[in-house]
N, C-alpha and C positions, 0 to 999 in steps of 0.2 A: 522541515520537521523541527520540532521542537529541539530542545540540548538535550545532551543524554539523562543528566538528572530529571526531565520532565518537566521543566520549571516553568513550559504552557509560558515562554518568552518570545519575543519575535523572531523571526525565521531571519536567519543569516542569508547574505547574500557572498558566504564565501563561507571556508572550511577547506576540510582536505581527507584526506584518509587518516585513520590509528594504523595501529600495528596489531597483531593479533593474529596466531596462528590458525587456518584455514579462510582468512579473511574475513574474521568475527570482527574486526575492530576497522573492518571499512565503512564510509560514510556511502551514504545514497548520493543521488545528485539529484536537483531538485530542476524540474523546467516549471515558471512560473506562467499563470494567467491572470495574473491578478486578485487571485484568492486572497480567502482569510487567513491570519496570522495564527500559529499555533494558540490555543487555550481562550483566546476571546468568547466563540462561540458556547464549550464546553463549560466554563467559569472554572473553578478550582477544579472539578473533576476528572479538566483534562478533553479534548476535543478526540473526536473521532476517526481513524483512518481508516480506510476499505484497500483494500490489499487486492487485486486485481490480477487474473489470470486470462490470457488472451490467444488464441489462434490468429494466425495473420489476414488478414483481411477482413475483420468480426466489423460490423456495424456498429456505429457509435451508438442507432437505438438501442441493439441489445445489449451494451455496456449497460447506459441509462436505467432501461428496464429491473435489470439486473439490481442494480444497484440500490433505488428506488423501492422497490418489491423486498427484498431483503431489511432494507430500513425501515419499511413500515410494517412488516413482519413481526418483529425485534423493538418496536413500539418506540424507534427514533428518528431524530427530528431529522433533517437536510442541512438544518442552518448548524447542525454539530459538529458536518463535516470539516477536516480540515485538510485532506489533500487524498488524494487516491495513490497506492504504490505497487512497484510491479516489477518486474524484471528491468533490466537495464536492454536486453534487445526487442521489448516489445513497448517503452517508454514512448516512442516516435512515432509508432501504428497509428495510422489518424484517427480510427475508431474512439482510441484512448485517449487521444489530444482533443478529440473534440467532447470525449464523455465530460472531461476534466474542466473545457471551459462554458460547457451546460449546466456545470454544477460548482463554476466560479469556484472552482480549487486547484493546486499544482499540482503535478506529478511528479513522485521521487523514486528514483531509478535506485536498482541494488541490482550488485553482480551477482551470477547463481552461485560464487564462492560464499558470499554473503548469508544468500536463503539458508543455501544448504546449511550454513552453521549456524540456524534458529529452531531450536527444539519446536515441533508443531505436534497437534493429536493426529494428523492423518498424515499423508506422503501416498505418493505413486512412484512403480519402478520404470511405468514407459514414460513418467512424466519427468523424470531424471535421468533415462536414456535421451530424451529429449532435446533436453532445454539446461541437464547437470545439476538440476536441484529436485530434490525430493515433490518440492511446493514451492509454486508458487505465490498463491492467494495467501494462505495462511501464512506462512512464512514474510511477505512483502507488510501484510500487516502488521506483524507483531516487530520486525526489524528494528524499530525505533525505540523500542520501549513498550511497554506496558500488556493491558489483559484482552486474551481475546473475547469476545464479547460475541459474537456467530462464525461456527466453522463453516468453513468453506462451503458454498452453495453453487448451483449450475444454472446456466440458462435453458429455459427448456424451448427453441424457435422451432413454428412448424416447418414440415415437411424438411427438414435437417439437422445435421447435426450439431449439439451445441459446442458455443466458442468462447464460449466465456463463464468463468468461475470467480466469486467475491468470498471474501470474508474480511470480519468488520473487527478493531482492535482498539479500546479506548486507551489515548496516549496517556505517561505518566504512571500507568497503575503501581510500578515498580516492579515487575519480572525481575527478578534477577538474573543477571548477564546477559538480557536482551539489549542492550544499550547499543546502538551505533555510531556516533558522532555526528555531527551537525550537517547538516545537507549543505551542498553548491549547488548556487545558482544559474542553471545553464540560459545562455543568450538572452 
């Protein structure tokens, strides 16, 4: 992720947590693929992050799908993206490891103390009996900093139920007190 200012600088390969009551001032943790570095792709205006919501065992198509389908929805580009984020116990789901390196971007994990303390337009009550956060999607987006830019969206696969929810958050825009600190680099 970017630094909290948005300054769309190079992605640290260390950091640590803030401080901050309900764990507003915790950092993501970032597992790399070799993606792009924050704000290259975006230029000043700031790169793209998709905020990822996941059931366990979702296919990485319909991550892909998901994801893709929403982007070109929303009339942006792929190469804007600059990392997908999600919960911190759905980071490791191979659906999402593999969405992430289909789309040559990291994933940066946040604990659901995290989400929960990011103002979003929507939330769920079984999705925070759940998982302890209001929101995923929208919440994992906007964690870093900046504006949302599409709420939360669902996957629609046939013959089942969907497992996967995005929404898209352009970094930098400067929310106020969306700020989290710098991502670590996991292995």
């Amino acid at each position: 992720m970017t630094s909290p200012a948005g300054a769309g600088g190079p992605r640290t390969g260390e950091g640590g947590t803030g401080s901050g009551a309900g764990g507003a001032g915790t950092a993501g943790t970032e597992t790399g693929t070799g993606g792009r570095s924050g704000g290259e792709a975006g230029g000043p205006r700031g790169g793209i992050v998709v905020g990822v919501g996941a059931s366990r065992g979702v296919p990485a198509d319909e991550v892909v799908d998901l994801v893709l389908a929403t982007l070109r929805d929303a009339g942006l580009r792929t190469d804007e993206v600059t990392g997908l984020a999600t919960l911190d116990r759905r980071a490791s789901e191979p659906g999402i490891v593999a969405a992430a390196a289909r789309l040559g971007v990291p994933v940066t994990a946040y604990p659901a103390g995290r989400l929960a303390a990011v103002a979003v337009p929507g939330g769920s009550a079984s999705v925070l009996a759940a998982v302890g956060t209001p929101s995923v999607a929208e919440a994992a987006a906007l964690a870093g900093g900046g504006d949302l830019l599409v709420p939360k969206r669902t996957s629609r696969p046939e013959g089942r139920p969907a497992g996967v929810t995005c929404a898209i958050a352009r970094e930098g825009g400067g929310r106020p007190g969306a700020s989290a600190g710098t991502g670590r680099q996991k292995g």
